[in-house]
BADOLUM-988571 format. One line per 3 residues: number of its first residue (from 1); for each residue x, y, z of N, C-alpha, C. Coordinates in Angstrom, 3 decimals, always signed. Example, Ala and Ser with C-alpha at 12.3 -4.5 7.8 and 13.67 -1.06 7.14 Angstrom:
<nodes>
1> +13.190 -5.690 +7.800 +12.300 -4.500 +7.800 +13.200 -3.300 +7.800  +12.850 -2.250 +7.080 +13.670 -1.060 +7.140 +12.900 +0.030 +7.870
</nodes>
This chain:
<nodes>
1> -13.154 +24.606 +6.269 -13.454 +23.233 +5.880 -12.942 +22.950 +4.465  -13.208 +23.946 +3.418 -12.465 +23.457 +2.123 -11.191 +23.642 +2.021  -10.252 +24.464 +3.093 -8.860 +24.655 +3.139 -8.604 +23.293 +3.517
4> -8.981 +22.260 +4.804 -8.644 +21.781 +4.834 -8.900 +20.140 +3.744  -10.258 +19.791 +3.099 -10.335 +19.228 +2.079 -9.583 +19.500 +1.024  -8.413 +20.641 +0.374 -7.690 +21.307 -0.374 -6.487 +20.298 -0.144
7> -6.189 +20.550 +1.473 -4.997 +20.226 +2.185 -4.584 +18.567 +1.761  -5.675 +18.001 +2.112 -6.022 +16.614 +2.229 -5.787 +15.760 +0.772  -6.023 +16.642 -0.140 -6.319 +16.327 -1.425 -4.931 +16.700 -2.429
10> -4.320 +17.357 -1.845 -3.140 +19.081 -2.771 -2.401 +17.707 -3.287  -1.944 +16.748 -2.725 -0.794 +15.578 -3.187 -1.180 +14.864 -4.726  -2.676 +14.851 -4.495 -2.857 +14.235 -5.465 -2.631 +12.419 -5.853
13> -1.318 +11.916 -5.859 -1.236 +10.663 -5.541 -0.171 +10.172 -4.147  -0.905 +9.297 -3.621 -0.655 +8.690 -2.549 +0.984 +8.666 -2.651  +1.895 +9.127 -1.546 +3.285 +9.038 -1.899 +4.077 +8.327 -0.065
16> +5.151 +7.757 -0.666 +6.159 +7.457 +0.888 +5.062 +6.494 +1.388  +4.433 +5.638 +0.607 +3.546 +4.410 +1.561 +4.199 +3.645 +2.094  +4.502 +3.510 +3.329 +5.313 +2.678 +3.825 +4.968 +0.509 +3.787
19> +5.986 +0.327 +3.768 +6.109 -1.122 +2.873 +7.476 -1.929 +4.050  +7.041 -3.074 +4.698 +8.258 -3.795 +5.188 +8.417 -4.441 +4.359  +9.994 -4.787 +5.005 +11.266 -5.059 +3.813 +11.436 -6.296 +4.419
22> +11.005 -7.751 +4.165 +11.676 -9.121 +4.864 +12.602 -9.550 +4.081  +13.864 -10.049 +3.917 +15.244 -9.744 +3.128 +15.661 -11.298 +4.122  +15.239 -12.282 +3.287 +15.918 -13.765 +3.873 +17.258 -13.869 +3.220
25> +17.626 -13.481 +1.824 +18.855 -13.971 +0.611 +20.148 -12.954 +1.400  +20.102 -11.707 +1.795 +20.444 -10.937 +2.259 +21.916 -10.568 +1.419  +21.616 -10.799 -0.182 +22.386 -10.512 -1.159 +23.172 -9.298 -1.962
28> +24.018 -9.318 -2.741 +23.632 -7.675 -3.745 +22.511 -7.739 -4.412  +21.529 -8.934 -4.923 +20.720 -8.771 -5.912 +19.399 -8.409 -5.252  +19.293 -9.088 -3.834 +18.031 -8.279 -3.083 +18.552 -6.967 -2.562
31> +19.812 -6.652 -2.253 +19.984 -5.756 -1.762 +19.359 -3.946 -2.970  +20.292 -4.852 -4.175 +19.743 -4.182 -5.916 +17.922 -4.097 -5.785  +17.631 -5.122 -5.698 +15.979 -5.021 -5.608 +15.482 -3.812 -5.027
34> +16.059 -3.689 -3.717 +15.140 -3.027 -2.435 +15.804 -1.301 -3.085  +16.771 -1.226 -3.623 +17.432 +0.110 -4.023 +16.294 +0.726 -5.124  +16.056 -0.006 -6.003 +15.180 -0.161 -7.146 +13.689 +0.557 -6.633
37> +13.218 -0.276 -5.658 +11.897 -0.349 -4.905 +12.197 +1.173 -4.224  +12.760 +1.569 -3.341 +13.291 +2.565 -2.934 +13.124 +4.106 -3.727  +13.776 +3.867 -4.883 +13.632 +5.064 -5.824 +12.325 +5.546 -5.962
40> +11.446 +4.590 -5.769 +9.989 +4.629 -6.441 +9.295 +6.240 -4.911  +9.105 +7.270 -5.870 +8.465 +8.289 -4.515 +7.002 +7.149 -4.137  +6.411 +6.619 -4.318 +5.738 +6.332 -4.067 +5.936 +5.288 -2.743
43> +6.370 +4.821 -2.691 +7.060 +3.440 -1.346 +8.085 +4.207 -1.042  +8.234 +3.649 +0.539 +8.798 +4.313 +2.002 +9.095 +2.472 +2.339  +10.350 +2.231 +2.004 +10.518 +0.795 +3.056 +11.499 +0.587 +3.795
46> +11.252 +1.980 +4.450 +12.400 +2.151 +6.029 +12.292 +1.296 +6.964  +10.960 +0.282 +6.707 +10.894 -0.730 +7.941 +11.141 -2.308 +7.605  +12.314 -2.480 +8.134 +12.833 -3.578 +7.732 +12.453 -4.863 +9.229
49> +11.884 -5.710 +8.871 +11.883 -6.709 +9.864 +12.141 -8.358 +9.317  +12.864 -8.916 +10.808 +13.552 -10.200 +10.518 +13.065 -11.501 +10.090  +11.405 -11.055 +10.225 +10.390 -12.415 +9.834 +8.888 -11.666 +9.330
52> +8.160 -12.916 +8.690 +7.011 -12.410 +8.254 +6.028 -11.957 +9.619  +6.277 -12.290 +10.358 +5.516 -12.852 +11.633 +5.312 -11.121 +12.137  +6.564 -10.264 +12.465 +6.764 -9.036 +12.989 +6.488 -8.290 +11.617
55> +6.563 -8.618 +10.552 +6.095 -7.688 +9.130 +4.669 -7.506 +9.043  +3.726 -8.728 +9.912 +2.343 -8.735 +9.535 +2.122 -8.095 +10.879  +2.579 -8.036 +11.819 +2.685 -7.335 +13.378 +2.081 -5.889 +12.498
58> +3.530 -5.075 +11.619 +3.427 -3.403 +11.407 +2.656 -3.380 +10.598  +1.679 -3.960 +10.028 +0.857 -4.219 +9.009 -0.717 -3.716 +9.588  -0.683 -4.781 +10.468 -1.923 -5.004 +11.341 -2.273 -3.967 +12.110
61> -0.710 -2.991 +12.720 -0.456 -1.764 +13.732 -0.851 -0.803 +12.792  -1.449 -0.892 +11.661 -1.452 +0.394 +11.107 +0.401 +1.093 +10.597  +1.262 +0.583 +10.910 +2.557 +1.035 +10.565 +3.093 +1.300 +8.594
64> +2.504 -0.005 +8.393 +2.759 -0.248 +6.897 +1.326 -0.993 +6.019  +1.893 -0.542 +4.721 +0.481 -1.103 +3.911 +0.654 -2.630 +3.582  +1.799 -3.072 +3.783 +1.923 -4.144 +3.350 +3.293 -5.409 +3.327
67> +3.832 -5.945 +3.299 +5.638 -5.916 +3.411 +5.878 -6.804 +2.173  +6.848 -7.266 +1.884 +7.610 -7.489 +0.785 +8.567 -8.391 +1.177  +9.152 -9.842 +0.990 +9.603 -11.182 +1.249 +10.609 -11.300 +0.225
70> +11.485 -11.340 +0.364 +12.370 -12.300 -0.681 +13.332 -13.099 +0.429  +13.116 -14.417 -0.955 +13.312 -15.537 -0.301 +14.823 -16.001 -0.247  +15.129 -17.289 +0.404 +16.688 -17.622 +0.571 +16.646 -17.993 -0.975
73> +18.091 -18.183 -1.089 +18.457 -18.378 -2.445 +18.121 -17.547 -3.503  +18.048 -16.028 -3.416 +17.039 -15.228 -4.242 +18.214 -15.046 -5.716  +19.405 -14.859 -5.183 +20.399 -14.701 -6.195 +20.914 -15.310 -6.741
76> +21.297 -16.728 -6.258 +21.436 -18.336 -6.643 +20.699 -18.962 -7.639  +19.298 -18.733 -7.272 +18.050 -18.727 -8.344 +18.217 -17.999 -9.891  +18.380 -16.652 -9.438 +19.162 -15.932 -10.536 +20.331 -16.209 -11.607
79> +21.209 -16.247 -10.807 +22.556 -16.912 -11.793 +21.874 -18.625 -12.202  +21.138 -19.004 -11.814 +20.764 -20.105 -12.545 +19.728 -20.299 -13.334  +19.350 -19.213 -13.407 +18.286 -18.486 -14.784 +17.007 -19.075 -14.127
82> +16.453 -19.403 -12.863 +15.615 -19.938 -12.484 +15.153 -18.827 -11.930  +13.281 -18.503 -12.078 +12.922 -16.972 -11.864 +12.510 -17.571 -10.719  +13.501 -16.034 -9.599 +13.117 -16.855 -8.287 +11.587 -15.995 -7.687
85> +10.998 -16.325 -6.312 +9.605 -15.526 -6.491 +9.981 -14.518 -4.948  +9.624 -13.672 -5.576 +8.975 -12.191 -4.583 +7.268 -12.554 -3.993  +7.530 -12.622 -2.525 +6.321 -12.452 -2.060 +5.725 -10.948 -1.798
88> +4.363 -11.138 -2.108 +4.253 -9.376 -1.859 +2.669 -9.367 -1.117  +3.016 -8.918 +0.265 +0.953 -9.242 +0.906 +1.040 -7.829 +0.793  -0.371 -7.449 +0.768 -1.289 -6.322 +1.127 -2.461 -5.809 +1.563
91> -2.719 -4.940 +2.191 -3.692 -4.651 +3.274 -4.591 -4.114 +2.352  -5.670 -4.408 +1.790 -6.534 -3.994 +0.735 -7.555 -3.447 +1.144  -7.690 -3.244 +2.749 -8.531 -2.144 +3.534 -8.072 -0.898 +3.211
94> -6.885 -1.093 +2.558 -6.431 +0.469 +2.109 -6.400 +0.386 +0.633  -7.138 +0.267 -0.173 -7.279 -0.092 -1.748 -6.481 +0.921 -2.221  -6.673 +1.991 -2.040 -5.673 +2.874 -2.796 -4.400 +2.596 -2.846
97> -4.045 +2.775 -1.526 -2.672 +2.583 -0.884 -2.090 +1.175 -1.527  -2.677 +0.413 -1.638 -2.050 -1.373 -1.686 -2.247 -1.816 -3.628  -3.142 -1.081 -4.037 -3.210 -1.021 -5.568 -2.072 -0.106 -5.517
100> -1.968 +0.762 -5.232 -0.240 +1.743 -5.451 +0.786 +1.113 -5.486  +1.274 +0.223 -4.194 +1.770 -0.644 -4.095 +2.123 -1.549 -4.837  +1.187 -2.484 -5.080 +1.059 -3.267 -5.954 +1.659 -2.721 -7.482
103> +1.151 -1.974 -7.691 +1.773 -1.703 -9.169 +3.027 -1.267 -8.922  +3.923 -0.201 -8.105 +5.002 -0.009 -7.898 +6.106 -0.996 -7.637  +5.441 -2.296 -7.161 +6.620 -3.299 -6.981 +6.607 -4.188 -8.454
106> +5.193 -4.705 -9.190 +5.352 -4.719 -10.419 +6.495 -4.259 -11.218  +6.018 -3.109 -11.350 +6.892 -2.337 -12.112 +8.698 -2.655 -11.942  +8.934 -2.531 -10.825 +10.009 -2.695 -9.948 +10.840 -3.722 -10.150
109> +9.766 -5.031 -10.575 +10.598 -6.602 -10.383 +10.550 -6.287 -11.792  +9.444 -5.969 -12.735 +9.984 -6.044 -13.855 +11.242 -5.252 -14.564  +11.186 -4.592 -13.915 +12.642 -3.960 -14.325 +13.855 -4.541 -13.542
112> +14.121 -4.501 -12.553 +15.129 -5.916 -11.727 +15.405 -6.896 -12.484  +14.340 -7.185 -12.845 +14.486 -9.318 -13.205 +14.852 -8.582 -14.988  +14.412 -7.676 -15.906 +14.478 -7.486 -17.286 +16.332 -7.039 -16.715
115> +16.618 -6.659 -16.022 +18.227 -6.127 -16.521 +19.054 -7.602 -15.547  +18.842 -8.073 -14.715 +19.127 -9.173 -14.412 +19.132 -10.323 -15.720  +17.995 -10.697 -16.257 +18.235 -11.525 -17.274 +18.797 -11.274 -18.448
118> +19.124 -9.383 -18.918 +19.507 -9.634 -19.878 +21.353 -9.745 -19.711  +21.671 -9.510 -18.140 +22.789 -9.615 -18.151 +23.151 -11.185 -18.258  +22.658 -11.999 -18.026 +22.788 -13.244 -17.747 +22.702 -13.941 -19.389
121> +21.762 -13.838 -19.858 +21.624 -13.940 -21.702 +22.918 -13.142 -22.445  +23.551 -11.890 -22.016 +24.561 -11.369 -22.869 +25.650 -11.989 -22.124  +26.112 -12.511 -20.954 +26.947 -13.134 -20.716 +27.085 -14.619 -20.862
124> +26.159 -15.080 -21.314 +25.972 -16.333 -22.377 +26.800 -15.970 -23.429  +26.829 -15.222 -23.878 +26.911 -15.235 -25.636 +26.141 -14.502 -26.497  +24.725 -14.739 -26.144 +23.415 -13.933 -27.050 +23.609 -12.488 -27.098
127> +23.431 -12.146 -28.124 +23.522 -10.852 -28.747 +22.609 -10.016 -27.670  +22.474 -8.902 -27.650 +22.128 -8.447 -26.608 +20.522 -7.820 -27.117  +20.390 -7.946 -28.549 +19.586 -7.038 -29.026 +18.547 -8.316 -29.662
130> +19.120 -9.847 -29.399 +18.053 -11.131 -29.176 +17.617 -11.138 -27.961  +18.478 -10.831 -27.014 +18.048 -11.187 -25.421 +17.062 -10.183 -25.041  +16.772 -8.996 -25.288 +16.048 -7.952 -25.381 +14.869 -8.198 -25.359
133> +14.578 -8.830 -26.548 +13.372 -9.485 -27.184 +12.723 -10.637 -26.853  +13.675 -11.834 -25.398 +13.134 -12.766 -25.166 +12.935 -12.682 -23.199  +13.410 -11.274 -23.082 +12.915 -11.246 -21.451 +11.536 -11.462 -20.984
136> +11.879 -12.278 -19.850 +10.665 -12.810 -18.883 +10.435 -12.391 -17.639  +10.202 -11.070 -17.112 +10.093 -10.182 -16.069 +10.131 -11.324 -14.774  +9.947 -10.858 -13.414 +9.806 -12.114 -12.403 +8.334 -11.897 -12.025
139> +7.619 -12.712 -11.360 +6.438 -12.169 -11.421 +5.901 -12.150 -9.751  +5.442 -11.713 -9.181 +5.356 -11.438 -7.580 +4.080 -12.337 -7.171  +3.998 -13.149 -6.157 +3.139 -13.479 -5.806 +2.527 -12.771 -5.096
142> +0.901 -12.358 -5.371 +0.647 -11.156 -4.706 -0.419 -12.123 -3.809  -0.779 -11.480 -2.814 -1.851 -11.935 -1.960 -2.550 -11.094 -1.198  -3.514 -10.743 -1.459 -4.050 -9.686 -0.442 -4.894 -9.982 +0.845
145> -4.740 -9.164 +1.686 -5.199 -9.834 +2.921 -6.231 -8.518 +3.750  -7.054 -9.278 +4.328 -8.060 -8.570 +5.223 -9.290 -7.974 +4.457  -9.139 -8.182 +3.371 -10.584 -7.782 +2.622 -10.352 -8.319 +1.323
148> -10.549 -9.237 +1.090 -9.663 -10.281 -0.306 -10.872 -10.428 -0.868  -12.554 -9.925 -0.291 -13.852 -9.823 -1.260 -13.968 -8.659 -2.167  -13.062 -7.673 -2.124 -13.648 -6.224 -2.025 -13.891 -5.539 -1.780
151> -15.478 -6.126 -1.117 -16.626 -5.665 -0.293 -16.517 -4.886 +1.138  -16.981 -3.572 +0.145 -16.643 -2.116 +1.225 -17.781 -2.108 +1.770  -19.069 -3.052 +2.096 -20.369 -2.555 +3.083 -19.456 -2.881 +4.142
154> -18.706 -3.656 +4.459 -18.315 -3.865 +6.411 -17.635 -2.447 +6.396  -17.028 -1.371 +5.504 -16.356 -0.238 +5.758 -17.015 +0.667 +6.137  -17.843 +0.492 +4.545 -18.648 +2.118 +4.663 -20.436 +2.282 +4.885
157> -20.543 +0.901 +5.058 -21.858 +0.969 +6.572 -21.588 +1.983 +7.779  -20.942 +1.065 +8.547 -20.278 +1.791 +9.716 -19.847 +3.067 +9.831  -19.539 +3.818 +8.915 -18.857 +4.880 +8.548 -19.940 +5.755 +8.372
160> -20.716 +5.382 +7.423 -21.969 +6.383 +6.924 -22.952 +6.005 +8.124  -23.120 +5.285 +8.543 -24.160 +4.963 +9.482 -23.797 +6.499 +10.618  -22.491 +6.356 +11.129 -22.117 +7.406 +12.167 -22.466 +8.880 +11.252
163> -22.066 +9.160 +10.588 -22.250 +10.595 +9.691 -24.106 +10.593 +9.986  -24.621 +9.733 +9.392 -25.878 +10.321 +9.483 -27.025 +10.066 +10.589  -25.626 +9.318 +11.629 -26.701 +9.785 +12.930 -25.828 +11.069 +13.316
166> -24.729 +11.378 +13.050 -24.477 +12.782 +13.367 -25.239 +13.967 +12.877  -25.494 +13.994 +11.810 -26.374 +14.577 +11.045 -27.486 +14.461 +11.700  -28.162 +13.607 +11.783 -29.824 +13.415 +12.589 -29.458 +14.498 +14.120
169> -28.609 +14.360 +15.043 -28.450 +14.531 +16.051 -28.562 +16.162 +15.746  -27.381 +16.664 +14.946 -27.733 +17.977 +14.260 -28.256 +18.566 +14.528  -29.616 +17.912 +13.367 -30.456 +18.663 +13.205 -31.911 +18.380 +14.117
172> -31.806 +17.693 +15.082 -32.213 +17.365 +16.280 -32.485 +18.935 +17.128  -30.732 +19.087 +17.487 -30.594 +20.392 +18.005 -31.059 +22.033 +17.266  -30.470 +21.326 +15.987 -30.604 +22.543 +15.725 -32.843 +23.281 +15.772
175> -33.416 +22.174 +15.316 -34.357 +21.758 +15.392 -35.087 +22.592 +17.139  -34.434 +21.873 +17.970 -34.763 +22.651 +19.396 -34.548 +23.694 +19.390  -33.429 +24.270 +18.999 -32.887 +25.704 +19.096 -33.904 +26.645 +18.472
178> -34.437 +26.412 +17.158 -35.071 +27.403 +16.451 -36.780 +27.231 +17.345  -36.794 +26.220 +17.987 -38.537 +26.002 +18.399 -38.664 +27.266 +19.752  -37.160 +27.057 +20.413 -36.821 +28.106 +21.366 -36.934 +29.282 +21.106
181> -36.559 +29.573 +19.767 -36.107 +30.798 +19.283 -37.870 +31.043 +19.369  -38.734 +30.688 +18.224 -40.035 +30.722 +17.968 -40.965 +31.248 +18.807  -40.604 +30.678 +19.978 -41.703 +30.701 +21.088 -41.069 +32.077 +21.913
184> -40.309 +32.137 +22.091 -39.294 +33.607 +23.120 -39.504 +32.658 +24.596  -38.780 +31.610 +24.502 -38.691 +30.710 +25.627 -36.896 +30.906 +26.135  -36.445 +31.039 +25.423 -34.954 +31.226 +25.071 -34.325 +31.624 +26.220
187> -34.654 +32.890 +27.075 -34.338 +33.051 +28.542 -34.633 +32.225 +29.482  -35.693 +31.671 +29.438 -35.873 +30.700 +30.704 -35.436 +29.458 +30.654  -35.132 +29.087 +28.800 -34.210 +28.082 +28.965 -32.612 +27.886 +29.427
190> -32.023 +29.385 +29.230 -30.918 +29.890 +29.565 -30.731 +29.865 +30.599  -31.512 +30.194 +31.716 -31.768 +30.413 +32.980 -31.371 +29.095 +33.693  -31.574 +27.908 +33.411 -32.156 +26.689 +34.087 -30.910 +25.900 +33.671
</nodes>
């Protein structure tokens, strides 16, 4: 039992969470995005689907924690210095998993959109070491879905409720067993 609690635990942080990829712009700069997102050990977004509709499908299937949207015009937006938006849902029945998430694509756009704009500011003209100093990361619309209260009693009611009627049941038996033992009834219960 503790080999396998060892087992369960040895990773330490949650890694390869899988994440769909909805890709409307179907650009180099989303294509740059998803490369970016990719690197991260933490996200797995081998599952690419053609609409939100089949992204919230592998979501719902247990497949992925969450998927990831970029929109038409994502690069257009860009070269026109207009910060375009990243949708980002997540399944927050998996808090770990979707706070992981969540910060990994953070991280992600802010670095995307910081070397995106400063190319766009040094190909203006601006010194590169002003433009530095006036980046505006992109910022993700996040939305979380299926538990958007928090509130882990609908989880871990249900959950603990079963453990400690397992437990009761237990020691139910175990309970009979030793009354058997007590009495030297034990053969004739064997018997029957």
């Amino acid at each position: 039992l503790l080999g396998i609690l060892w087992w369960t635990l040895a990773a330490g942080l949650p890694r390869n969470l899988p994440l769909v990829w909805v890709d409307h712009d179907k650009s180099a700069s989303s294509r740059q995005l998803l490369q970016l997102l990719e690197s991260s050990p933490t996200l797995s977004l081998s599952l690419r689907m053609p609409d939100e509709m089949a992204a919230m499908h592998a979501v719902r299937s247990g497949h992925a924690v969450g998927w990831l949207v970029v929109l038409r015009d994502f690069e257009r937006d860009i070269k026109r210095g207009v910060a375009p938006t990243v949708h980002l849902q997540v399944n927050a029945q998996q808090s770990t998993g979707a706070g992981m998430v969540k910060s990994q694509v953070q991280t992600a756009l802010a670095l995307f959109s910081a070397g995106a704009e400063l190319k766009i500011r040094t190909a203006q003209g601006e010194p590169a070491a002003f433009a530095m100093n006036n980046l505006e990361p992109l910022r993700p619309g996040l939305m979380t879905l299926f538990n958007g209260s928090m509130n882990y009693e609908a989880f871990l009611v249900p959950a603990l409720g079963t453990a400690l009627l397992q437990l009761f049941a237990m020691f139910i038996a175990v309970a009979c067993v030793g009354r058997e033992l007590k009495h030297g009834t034990v053969k004739v219960w064997l018997e029957h």
